[in-house]
C-alpha positions as CSV (number, residue, x, y, z in Angstrom):
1,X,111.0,83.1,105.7
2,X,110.3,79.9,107.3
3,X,108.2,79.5,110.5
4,X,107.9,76.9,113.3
5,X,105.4,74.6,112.4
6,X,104.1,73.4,116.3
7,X,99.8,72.4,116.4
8,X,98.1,75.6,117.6
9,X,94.6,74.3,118.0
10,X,93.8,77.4,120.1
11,X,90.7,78.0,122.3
12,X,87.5,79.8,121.8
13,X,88.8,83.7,123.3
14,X,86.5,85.5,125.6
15,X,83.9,87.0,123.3
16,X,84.2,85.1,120.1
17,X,80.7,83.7,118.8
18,X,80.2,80.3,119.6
19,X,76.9,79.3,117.8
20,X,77.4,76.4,115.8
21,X,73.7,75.5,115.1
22,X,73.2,74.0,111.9
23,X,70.2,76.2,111.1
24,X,72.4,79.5,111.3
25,X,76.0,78.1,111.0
26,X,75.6,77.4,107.2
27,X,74.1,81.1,107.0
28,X,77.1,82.5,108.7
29,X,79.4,81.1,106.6
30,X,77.9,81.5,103.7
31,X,78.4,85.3,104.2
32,X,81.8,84.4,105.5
33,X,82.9,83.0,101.8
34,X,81.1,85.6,99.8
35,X,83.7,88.3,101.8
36,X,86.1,86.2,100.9
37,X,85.4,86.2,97.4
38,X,84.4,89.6,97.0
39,X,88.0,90.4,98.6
40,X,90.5,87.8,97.0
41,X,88.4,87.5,93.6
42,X,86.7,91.1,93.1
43,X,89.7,92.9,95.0
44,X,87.2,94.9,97.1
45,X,87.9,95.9,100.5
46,X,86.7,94.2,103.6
47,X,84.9,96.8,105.1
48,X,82.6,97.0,101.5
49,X,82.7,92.8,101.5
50,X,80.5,93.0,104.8
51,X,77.5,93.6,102.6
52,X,77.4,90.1,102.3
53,X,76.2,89.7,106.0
54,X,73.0,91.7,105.3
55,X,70.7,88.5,105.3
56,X,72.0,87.8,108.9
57,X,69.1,88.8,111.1
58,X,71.2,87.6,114.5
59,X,74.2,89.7,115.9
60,X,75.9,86.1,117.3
61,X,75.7,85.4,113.3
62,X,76.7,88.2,111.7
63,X,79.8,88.2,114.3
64,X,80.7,84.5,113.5
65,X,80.4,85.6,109.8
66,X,82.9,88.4,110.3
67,X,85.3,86.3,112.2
68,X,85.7,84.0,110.0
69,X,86.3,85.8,107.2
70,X,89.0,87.6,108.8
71,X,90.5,84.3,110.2
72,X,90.4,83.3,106.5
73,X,92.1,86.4,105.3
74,X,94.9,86.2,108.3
75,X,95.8,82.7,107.6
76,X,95.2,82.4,103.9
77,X,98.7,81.4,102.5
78,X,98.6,78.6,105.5
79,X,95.4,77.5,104.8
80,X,95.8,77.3,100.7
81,X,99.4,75.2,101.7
82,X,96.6,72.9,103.6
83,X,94.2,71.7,100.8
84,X,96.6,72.3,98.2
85,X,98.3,69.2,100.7
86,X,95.1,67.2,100.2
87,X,94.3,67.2,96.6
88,X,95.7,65.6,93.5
89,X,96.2,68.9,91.9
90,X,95.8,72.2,92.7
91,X,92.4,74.1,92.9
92,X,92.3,77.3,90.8
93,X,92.7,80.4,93.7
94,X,89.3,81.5,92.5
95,X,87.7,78.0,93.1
96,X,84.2,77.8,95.0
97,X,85.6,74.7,96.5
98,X,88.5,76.7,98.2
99,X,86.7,78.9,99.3
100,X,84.5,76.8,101.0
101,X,87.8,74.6,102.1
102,X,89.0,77.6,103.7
103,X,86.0,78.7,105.9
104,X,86.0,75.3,106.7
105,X,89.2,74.9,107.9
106,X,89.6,78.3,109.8
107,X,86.1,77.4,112.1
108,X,87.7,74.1,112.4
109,X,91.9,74.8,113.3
110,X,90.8,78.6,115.1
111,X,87.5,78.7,116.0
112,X,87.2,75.1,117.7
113,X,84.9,74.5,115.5
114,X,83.9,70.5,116.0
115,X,85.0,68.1,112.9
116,X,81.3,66.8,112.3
117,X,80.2,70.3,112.6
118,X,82.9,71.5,110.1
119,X,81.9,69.4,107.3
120,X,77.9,69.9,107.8
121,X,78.3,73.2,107.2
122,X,80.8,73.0,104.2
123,X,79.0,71.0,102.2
124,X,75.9,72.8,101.3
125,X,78.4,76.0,100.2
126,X,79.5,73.9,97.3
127,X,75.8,73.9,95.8
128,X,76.2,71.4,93.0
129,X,80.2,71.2,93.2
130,X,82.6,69.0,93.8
131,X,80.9,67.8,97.3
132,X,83.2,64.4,97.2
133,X,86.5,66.3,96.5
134,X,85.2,68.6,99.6
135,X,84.4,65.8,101.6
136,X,87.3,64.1,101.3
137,X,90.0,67.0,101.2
138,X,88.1,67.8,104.8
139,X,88.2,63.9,105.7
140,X,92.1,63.5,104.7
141,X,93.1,66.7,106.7
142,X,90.8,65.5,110.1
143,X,92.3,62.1,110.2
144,X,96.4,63.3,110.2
145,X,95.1,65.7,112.2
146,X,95.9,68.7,110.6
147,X,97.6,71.8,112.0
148,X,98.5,75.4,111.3
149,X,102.0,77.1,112.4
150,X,102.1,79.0,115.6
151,X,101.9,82.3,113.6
152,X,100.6,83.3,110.0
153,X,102.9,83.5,106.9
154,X,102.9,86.6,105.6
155,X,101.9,86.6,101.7
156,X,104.1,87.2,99.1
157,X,105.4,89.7,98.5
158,X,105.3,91.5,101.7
159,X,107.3,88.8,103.6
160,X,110.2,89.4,101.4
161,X,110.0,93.5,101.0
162,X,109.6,93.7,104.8
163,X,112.6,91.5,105.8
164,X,114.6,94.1,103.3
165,X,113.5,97.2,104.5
166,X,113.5,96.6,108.6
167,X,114.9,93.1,109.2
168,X,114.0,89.5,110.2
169,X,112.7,90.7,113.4
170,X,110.1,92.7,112.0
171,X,108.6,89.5,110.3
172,X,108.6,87.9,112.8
173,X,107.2,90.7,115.1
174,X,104.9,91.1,111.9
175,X,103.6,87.6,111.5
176,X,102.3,87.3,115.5
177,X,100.5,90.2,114.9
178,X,98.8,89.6,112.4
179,X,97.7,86.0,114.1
180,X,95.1,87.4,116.4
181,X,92.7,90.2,116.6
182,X,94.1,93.2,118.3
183,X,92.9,95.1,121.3
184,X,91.2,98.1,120.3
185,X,93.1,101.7,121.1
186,X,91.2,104.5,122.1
187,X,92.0,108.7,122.5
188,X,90.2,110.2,125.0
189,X,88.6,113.9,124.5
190,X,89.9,114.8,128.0
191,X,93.6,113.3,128.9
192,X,93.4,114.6,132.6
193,X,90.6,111.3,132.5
194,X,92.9,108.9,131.7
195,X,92.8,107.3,134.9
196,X,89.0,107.5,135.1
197,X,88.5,105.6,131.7
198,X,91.2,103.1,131.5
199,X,90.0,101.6,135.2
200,X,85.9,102.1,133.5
201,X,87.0,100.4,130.6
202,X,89.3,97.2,131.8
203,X,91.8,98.8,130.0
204,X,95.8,100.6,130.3
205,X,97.3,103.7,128.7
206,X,100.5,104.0,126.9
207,X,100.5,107.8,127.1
208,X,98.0,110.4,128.4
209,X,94.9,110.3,126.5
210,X,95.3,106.6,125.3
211,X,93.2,103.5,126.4
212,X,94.2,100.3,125.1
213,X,91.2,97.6,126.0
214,X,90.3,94.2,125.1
215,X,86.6,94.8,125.4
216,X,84.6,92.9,122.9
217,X,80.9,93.4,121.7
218,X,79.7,96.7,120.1
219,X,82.0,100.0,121.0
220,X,78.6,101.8,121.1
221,X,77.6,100.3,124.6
222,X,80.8,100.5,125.8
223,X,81.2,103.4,128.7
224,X,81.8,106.8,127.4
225,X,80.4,106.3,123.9
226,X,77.0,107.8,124.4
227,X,78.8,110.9,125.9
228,X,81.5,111.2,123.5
229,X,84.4,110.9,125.8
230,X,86.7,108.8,123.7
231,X,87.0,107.7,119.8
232,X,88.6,104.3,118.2
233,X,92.1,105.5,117.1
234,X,95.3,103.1,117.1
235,X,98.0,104.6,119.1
236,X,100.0,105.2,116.4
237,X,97.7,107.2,114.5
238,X,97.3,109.3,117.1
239,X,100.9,110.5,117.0
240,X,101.0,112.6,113.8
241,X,98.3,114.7,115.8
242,X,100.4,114.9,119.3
243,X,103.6,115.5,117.7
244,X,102.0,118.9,116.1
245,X,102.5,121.7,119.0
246,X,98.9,123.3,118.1
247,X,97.5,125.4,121.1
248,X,94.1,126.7,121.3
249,X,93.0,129.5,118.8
250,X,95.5,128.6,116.6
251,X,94.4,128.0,112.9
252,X,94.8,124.4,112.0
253,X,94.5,122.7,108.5
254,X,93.8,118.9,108.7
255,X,94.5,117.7,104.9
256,X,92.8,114.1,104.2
257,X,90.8,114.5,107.1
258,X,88.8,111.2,107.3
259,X,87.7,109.4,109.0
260,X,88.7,112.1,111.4
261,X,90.1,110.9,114.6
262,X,93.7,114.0,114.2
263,X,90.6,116.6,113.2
264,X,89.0,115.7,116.7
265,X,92.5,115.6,118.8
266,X,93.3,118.6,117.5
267,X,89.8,120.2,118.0
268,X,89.6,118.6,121.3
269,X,92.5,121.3,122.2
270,X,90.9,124.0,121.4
271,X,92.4,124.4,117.6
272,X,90.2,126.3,115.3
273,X,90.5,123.7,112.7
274,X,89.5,123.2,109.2
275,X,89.2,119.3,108.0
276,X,89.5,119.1,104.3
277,X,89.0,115.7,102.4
278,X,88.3,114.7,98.9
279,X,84.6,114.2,99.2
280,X,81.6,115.3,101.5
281,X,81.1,111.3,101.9
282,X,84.1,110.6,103.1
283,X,83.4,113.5,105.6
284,X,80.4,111.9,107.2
285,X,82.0,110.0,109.7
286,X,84.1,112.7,110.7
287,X,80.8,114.6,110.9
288,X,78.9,112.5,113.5
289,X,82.1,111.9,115.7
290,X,82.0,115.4,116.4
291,X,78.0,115.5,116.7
292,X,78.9,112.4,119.3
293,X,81.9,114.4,120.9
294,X,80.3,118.0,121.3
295,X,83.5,119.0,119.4
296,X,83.7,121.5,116.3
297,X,85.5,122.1,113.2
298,X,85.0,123.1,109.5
299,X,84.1,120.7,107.1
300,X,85.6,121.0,103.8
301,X,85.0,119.1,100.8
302,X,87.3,119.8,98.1
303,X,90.2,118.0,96.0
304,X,93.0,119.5,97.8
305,X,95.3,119.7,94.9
306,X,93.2,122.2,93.3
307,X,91.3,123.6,96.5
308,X,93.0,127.4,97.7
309,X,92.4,128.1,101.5
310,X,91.4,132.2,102.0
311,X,94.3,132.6,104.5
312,X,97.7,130.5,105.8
313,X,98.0,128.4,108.8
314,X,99.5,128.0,112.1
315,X,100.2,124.3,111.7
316,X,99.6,121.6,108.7
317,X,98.7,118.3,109.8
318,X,99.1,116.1,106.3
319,X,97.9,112.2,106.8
320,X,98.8,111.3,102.7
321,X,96.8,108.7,100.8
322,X,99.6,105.5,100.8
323,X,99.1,102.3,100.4
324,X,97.8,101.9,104.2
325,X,99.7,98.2,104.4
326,X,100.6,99.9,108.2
327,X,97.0,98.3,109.8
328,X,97.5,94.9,108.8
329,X,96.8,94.4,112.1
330,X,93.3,95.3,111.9
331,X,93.1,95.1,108.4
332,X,94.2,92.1,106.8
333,X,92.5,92.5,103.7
334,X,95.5,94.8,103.1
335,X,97.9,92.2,102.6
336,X,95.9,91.0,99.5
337,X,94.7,94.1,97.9
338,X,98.5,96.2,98.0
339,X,100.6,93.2,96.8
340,X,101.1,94.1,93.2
341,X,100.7,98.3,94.1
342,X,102.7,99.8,91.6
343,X,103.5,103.0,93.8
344,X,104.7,105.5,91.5
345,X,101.0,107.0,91.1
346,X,100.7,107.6,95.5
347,X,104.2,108.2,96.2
348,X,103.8,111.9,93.0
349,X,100.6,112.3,94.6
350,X,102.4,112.2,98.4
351,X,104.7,114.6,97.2
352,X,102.6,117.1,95.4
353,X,100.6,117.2,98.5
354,X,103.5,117.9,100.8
355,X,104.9,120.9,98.1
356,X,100.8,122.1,98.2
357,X,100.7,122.2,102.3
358,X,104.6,123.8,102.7
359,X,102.1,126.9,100.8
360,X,99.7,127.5,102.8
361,X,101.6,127.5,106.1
362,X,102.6,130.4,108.2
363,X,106.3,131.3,108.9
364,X,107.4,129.7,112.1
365,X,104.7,127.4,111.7
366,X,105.1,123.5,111.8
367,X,103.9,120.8,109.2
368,X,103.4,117.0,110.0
369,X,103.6,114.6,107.6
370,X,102.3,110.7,107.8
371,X,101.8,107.5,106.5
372,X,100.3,104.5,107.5
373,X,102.5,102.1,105.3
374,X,105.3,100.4,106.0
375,X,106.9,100.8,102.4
376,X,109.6,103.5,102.8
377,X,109.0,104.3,99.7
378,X,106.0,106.4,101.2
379,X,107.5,107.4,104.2
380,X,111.3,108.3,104.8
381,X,112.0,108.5,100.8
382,X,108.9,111.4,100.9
383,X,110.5,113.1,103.9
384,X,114.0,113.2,102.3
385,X,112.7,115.5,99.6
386,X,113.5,119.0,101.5
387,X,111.2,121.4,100.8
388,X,113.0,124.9,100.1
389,X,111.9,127.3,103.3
390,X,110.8,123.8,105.6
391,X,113.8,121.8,106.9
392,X,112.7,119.0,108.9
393,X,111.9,119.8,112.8
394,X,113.6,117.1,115.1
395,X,111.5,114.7,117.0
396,X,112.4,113.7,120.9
397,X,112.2,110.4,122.8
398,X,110.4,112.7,125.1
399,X,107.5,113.7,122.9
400,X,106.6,109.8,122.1
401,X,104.8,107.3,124.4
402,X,107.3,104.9,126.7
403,X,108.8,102.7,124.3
404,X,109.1,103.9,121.3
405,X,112.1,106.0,120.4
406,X,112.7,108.7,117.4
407,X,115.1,107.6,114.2
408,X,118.3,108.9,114.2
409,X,117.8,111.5,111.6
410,X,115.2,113.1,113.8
411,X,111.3,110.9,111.8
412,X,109.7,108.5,113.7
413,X,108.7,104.9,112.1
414,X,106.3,102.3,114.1
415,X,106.7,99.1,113.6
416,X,104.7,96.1,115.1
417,X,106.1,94.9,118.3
418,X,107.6,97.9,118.9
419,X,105.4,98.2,122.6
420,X,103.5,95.6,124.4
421,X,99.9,94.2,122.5
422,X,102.1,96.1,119.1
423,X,100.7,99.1,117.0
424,X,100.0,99.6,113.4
425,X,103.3,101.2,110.8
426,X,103.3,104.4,110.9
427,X,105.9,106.9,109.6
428,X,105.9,110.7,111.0
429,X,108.1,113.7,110.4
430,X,107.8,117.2,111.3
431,X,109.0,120.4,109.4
432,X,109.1,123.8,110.5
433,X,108.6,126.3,108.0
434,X,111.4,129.7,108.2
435,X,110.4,132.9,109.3
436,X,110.3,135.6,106.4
C-alpha cells in the first residue's frame, strides 16, 4: 500500500550510541554492512550476523554497529527506493556499493548522523569500488535533501498477504511498528511484585507479572537480573503459558521448550514440568535462566516426534516451529528471510505435533497451542483441524490482559497495535481433552 511520504529526520533517542569518531565510526559500520550481507546475501539470521561485531573492542561500537544494521534491515525497501533514485541504473541487490549506500543512509536519515560524517565513513567500505558512483549517489541525495516516509514499507510480499488476511489497518499498525525499536517486556517470577518492579524499573504493567520498560544498556545491570526476579518475554508470548490453568504439582509437558521463558512461568507456579526441545544446545539458555531464577525443571533433549514420555500429563503447553514472522518487531531480519517460505513443510510438521501432544495428555486435561506468525496458515487453519477426544476449550476476555479481546470462535490472535507501545503476532488456542 502506499504511505505518506512527510521528512522524518528524527533525533538521536535516549540511549542510542552517538560516537561518530572517524577512528571507530568506519569500524562500526564495517561490521554493520557485513550483518547486512550475511542476512540479505547469505540468508542467515541476525542474531548469527552479529559475529561480525567481534573485532569491536568498545561497547559504544559494537552498539552503533548493531543499530545500524537493524535500522538498515527496518527501512530497507525505503532506502533501496533512495539510491535506486540516484543512479543511472540500478545496483544489483547484492552490490558492495549498496550496501555501503544503505549504512550510509540509515546513520545519516535515523541516526543524525552529520552529512560530512556520512560520506567519510562510506567511502573506505567500498575498498577499491565504485568510490565516485558512492560519492556522488551520497552527494545527489544530501543536496535535495533526501527523506524517508514517516513509517517503513513493509517488503514484499508481506505487505500484500497481511492486508488480505487482517486488513489495511493492520499495515498500517504493522508498518509503525516496525519503525522503531520496541520497549522491552518482561515476566516477573513473583506477580504479587508487580508493583515493586515496574516502579524499580521506570516501567508499567499490562497484566500481573508483566513489566513493559524502555530501559536501554545491558538487561544484565538492570535491577533484578542478578537475582533472577524477572526474564525478557514479549507479552504476547507469555500468554500461551497464562492461558494454561496449571497449579502446583501438576505434571506439565513444555514441547519446543526454548529458549524457555513458558518452561519458567509455568515452573515459577510450582508445575513439575518437563521442557523438551530438539537439541541439548537449544536447551542451554533455558538452562542458565533457571540457574539465574533459582527455578527447576527437567531438561529433555529429544526430537519430539519420535521421543515417548514414561507417563501422561496434566497440561500440554505446545509453542510449534512456524515461520516466527509474529516478532517483526524485534526481529526484522524476519521480513527478509520468510518471504518466499513455502509453508507446506512447518504447517505437516505443526500438525503432527499437535496429533503427538493430544497423546500424551491426561483426560480432563488442557492443551495450548501457539504460534508466533502472523500467517493463518499456521495459526487458525492448524486449530480448525479437531482432534478426535480434544474439542477446542473457549478463551475469555477475562483471562487476557486489558485490551485485547478473544476471537469469536473462542482462539485468540495478537496483532500489532492491538495495546499501547504494540506486541508481537501471536495466535493461541486451548483444547481440553474428554474424560474416558
Amino acid at each position: 500500500m502506499t504511505q505518506p511520504n512527510p521528512p522524518s529526520r528524527k533525533p538521536v533517542r535516549s540511549g542510542r550510541p552517538t560516537t561518530n569518531r572517524d577512528d571507530s565510526g568506519v569500524a562500526a559500520r564495517r561490521a554493520a554492512m557485513k550483518m547486512c550481507q550475511m542476512v540479505l546475501d547469505r540468508g542467515a539470521p541476525f542474531d548469527g550476523a552479529t559475529v561480525a561485531m567481534d573485532d569491536l573492542a568498545l561497547p559504544q561500537d559494537r552498539g552503533l554497529a548493531r543499530l545500524l544494521a537493524l535500522t538498515v534491515l527496518r527501512w530497507l525497501p525505503d532506502l533501496d527506493a533512495l539510491i535506486d533514485s540516484a543512479t543511472p541504473r540500478p545496483l544489483p541487490v547484492d552490490a558492495r556499493a549498496r550496501h555501503v549506500l544503505r549504512v550510509a543512509l540509515a546513520g545519516w536519515l535515523r541516526l543524525d548522523t552529520p552529512p560530512h560524517a556520512v560520506v567519510a565513513t562510506a567511502l573506505p567500505l567500498v575498498e577499491g569500488g565504485p568510490r565516485r558512483l558512492v560519492h556522488g549517489v551520497l552527494g545527489s541525495l544530501i543536496r535535495r535533501p533526501a527523506s524517508l516516509p514517516a513509517t517503513p514499507h513493509l517488503p514484499n510480499p508481506f505487505d500484500v498477504a497481511w492486508a488480505r488476511d487482517w486488513g489495511v489497518a493492520m499495515v498500517e499498525a504493522a508498518s509503525a511498528a516496525l519503525a522503531e525499536e520496541p520497549a522491552t517486556d518482561l515476566t516477573l517470577k513473583d506477580p504479587a511484585q508487580t508493583g515493586h518492579w515496574a516502579q524499580a524499573l521506570d516501567g508499567i504493567s499490562l497484566a500481573p507479572g508483566h513489566v513493559r520498560t524502555a530501559k536501554k544498556g545491558s538487561i544484565t545491570e538492570w535491577p533484578g537480573f542478578a537475582e533472577g526476579a524477572w526474564w525478557v518475554q514479549d507479552l504476547a508470548a507469555s500468554l500461551p503459558a497464562r492461558l494454561l490453568p496449571a497449579m502446583p504439582g501438576d505434571r506439565v509437558l513444555d514441547m519446543c521448550a526454548a529458549p524457555g521463558g513458558k518452561t519458567l512461568q509455568l515452573a515459577a507456579r510450582g508445575a513439575r514440568v518437563t521442557a523438551l526441545d530438539v537439541s541439548d544446545h537449544r536447551l542451554e539458555r533455558v538452562r542458565d535462566n533457571l540457574a539465574r531464577t533459582g527455578l527447576t525443571a527437567d531438561l529433555v533433549a529429544a526430537d519430539a516426534l519420535r521421543w515417548q514420555p514414561d507417563g501422561l500429563y496434566d497440561h500440554i503447553l505446545l509453542d510449534a516451529p512456524c515461520s516466527a514472522t509474529g516478532i517483526f518487531r524485534r526481529h526484522p531480519d524476519v521480513l527478509h528471510l520468510k518471504g518466499s517460505t513455502d509453508l507446506q513443510p512447518v504447517t505437516l510438521l505443526q500438525a503432527a505435533l499437535l496429533r503427538r501432544a493430544a497423546q500424551w495428555l491426561k483426560p480432563g486435561g488442557r492443551l495450548v497451542y501457539a504460534t508466533c506468525s502472523l500467517f493463518p496458515q499456521e495459526g487458525e487453519r492448524i486449530a480448525e483441524r479437531v482432534i478426535a477426544g480434544l474439542p477446542r476449550e473457549l478463551i475469555t476476555a477475562d483471562e487476557l490482559p486489558a485490551g485485547l479481546q478473544p476471537a469469536a470462535d473462542g482462539w485468540v490472535r495478537t496483532l500489532p497495535g492491538q495495546v499501547e507501545g504494540g506486541l508481537d503476532g501471536f495466535f493461541v488456542a486451548r483444547f481440553r481433552k474428554l474424560a474416558d
